[in-house]
C-alpha positions in Angstrom: 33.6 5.2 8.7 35.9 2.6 7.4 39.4 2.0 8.5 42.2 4.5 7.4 41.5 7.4 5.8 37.9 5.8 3.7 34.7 7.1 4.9 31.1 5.5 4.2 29.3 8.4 2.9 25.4 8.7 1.2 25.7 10.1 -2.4 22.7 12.0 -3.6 22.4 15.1 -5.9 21.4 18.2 -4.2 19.2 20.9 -5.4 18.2 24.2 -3.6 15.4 24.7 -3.1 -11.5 -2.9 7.8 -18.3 -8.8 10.4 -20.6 -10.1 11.2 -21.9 -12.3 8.6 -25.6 -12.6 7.8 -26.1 -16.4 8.1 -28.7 -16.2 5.5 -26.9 -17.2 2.2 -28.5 -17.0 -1.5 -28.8 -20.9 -2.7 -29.1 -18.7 -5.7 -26.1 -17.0 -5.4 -24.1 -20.3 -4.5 -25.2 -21.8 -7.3 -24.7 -19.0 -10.1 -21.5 -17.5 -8.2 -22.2 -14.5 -9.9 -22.0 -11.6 -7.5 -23.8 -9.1 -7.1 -21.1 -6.5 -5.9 -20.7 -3.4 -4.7 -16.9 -2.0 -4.7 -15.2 1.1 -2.4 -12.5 3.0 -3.3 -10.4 5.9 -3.9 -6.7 5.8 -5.3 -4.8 3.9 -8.2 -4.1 0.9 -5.9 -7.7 0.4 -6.0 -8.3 0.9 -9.6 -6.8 -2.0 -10.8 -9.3 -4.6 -8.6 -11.9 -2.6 -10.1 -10.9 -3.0 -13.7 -10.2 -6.7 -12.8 -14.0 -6.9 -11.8 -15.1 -4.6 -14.6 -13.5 -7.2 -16.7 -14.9 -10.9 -15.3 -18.3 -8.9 -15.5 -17.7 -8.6 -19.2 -16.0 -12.1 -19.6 -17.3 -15.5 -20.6 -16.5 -16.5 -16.5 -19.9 -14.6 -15.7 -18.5 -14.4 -11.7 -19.4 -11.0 -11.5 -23.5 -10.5 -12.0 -23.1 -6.8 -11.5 -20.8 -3.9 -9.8 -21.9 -0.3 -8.4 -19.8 2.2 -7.1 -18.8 4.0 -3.9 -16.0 6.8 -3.5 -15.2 10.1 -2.0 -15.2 13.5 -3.0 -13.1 14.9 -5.2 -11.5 13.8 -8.6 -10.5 10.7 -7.4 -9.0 7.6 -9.8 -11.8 5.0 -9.2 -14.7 7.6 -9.8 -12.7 8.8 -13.0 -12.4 5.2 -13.9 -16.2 4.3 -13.2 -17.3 7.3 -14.7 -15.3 6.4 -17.9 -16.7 2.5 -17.9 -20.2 3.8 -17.0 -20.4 2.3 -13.7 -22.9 3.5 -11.1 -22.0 5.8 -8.8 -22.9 6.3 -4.9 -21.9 8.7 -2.8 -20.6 8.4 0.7 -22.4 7.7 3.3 -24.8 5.5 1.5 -27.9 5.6 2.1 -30.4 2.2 2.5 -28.8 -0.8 -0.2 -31.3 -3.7 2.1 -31.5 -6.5 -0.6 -29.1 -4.6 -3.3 -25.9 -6.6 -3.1 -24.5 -9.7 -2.1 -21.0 -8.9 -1.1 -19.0 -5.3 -1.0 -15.3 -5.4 -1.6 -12.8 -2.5 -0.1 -9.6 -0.9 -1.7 -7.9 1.6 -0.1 -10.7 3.2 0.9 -9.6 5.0 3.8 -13.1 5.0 6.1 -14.8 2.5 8.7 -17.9 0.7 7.8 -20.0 0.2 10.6 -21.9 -3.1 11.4 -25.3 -1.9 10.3 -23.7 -1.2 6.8 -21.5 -5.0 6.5 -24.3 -6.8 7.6 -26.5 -5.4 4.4 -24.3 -8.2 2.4 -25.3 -11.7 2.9 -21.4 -12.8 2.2 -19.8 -9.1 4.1 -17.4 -7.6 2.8 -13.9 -8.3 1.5 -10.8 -5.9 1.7 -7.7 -6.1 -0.4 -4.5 -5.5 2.0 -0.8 -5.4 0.3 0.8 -6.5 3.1 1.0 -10.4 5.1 -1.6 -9.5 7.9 -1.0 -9.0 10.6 2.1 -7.2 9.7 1.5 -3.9 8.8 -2.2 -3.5 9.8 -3.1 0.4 9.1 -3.4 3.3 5.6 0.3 2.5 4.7 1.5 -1.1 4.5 3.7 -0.5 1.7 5.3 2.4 2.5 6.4 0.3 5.9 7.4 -2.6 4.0 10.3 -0.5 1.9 11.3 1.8 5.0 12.2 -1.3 7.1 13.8 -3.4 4.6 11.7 -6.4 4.7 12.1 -8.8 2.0 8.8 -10.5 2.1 5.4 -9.4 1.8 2.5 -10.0 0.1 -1.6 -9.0 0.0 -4.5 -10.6 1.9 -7.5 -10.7 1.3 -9.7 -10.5 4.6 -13.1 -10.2 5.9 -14.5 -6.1 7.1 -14.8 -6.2 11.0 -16.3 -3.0 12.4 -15.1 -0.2 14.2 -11.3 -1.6 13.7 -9.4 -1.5 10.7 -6.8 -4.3 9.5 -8.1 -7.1 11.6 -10.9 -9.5 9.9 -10.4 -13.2 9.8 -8.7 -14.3 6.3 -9.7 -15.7 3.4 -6.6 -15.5 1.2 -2.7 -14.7 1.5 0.1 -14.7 -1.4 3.6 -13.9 -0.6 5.9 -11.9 -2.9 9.7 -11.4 -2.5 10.5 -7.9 -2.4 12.9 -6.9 -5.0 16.1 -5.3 -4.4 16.3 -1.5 -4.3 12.7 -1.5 -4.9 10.8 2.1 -4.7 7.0 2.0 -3.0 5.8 3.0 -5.7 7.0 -0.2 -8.1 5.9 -3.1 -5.4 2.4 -0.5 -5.1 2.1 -1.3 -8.7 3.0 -4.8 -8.6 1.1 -5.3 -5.3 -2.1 -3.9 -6.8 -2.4 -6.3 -10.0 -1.4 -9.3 -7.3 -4.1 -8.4 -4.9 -6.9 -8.1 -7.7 -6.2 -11.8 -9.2 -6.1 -12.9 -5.6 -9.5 -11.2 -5.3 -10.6 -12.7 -8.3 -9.7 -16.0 -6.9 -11.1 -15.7 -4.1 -14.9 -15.0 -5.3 -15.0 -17.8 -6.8 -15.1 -19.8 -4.2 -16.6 -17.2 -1.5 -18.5 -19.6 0.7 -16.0 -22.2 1.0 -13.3 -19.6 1.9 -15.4 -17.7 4.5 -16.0 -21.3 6.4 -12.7 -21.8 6.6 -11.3 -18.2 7.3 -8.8 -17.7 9.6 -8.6 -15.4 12.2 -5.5 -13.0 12.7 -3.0 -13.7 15.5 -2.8 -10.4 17.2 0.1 -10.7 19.1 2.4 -10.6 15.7 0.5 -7.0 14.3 2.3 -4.8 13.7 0.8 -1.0 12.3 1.9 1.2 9.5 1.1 4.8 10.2 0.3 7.1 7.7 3.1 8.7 6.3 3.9 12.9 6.6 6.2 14.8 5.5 8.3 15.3 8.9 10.0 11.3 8.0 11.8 13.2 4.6 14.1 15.0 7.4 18.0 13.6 7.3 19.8 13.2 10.4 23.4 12.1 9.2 24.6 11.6 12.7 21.5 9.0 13.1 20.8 7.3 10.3 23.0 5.2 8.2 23.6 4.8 4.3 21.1 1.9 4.3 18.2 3.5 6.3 18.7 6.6 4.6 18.5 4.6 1.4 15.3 2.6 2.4 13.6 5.9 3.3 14.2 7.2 -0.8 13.0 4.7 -1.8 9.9 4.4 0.7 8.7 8.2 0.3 11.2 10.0 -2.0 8.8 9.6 -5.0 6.1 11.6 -3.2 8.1 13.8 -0.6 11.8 14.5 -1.5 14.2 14.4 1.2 15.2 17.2 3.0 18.5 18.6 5.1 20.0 21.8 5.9 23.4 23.3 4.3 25.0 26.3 4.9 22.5 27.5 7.0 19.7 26.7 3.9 16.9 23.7 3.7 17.6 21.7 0.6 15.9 19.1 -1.2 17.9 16.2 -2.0 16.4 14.4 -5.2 18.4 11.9 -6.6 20.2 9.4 -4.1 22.8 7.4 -5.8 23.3 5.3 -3.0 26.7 4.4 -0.9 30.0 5.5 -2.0 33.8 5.2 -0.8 35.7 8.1 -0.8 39.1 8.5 -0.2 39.3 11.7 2.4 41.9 14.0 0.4 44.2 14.7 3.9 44.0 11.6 6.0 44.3 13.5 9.1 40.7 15.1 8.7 38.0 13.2 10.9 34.7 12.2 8.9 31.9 14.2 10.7 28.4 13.1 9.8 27.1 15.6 7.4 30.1 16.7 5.8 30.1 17.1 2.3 32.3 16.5 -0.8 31.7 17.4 -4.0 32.3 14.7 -6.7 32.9 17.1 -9.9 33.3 14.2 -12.3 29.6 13.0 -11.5 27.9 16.0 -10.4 27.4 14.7 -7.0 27.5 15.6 -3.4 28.9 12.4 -0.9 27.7 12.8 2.2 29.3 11.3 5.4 
């Protein structure tokens, strides 16, 4: 609350209701550095490396030799996208790929690859992360990144360890600044065609990159948890305007906030973000989750 009779209060509008490398490199494939490649994937993020690849495979550049498949069940973006560019398709668990590829690359793929699997590429396997590793090791970097404000943050590209996800050795890092009143879903977007250039880059020159990775310092790791729909719960008397601003923009898109009024769980889907209000009697103490209705914009401010 500010001094006299102000209060700071949250304006929204209310409606009811991922080795081991196989020391055994291709001269062949050092020379060409055209990959043979095998991709894994699921979700939008990862669509756009895949198109990137699609792409260079199709391009005068020549770094890609040839790309295959792997995703899960279901009617998923990168099989819709393969499917469309007549890509191969695996299913998952693979079965025996001995002497099929030279390197896999993982997107958002969401399950382990054990060590019997990574060492069946000569150069492993690469993962995309949008986040700086070791910060924000885990299924939801970006999601982390908005709900705790940071203002950096970036993608790496890293080696697939087994049995562990998040903590290979890197190969590549770029930072981006985090825009202001940025949603997940816009730095997802912008993180995704960041980390598929970087990938780019980074093939083409593999070998030199993976003898001078770089492992991860533990001790700075931090993990970013999957994200469920018990976060979209407002506690007024606990959370500021700022967190409760962070969180809109770090899950709203997906799972709109939630509170309860008059005795009734409501959904809270715009947030306009901080106002000052001027209490009408200046005698009346601002309680956290006290409500006034702003008629001339249609909106409820929140203390």
């Amino acid at each position: 609350m500010w001094s006299g009779s102000w209060a700071m209060r949250a304006c929204v509008k209310a409606h009811g209701r991922f080795g081991t490398l196989c020391p055994a490199m291709s001269c062949r494939r050092m020379s060409s550095k055209a990959w043979r490649m095998l991709f894994f994937g699921t979700d939008q993020f990862a669509v756009e490396s895949l198109k990137q690849l699609t792409a260079n495979r199709n391009s005068s550049e020549g770094l890609v030799e040839t790309i295959e498949v792997v995703t899960l069940s279901g009617d998923v973006p990168v099989k819709r996208f393969a499917l469309q560019n007549h890509l191969p398709l695996h299913r998952w668990p693979l079965g025996d790929i001995t002497g099929q590829f030279d390197v896999g690359v993982v997107v958002s793929f969401g399950c382990l690859l054990h060590q019997s699997l990574i060492t069946k590429f000569p150069f492993g396997v690469l993962n995309v992360h949008p986040s700086l590793l070791p910060r924000w090791r885990g299924p939801a970097p970006i999601f982390h990144t908005i709900l705790h404000g940071d203002s950096v943050t970036g993608v790496s590209i890293m080696l697939i360890r087994p049995h562990r996800f998040d903590v290979g050795p890197i190969l590549n890092q770029e930072l981006h600044q985090v825009p202001q009143r940025c949603t997940s879903e816009e730095l997802g977007a912008v993180l995704a065609t960041k980390g598929a250039h970087l990938l780019i880059d980074t093939l083409r020159t593999l070998p030199e990159r993976i003898a001078n990775k770089r492992e991860q310092t533990h001790t700075h790791a931090t993990f970013a948890p999957k994200i469920n729909d018990t976060l979209s719960w407002v506690v007024w008397e606990e959370q500021s305007c700022d967190q409760i601003d962070r969180l809109y923009r770090a899950i709203g898109f997906r799972s709109p906030l939630r509170t309860t009024w008059m005795g009734k769980t409501i959904k809270l889907l715009d947030f306009v973000g901080k106002c000052h209000i001027s209490l009408s009697d200046e005698k009346r103490k601002a309680i956290p989750g006290s409500v006034s209705y702003l008629k001339e914009s249609n909106t409820l401010a929140v203390c």
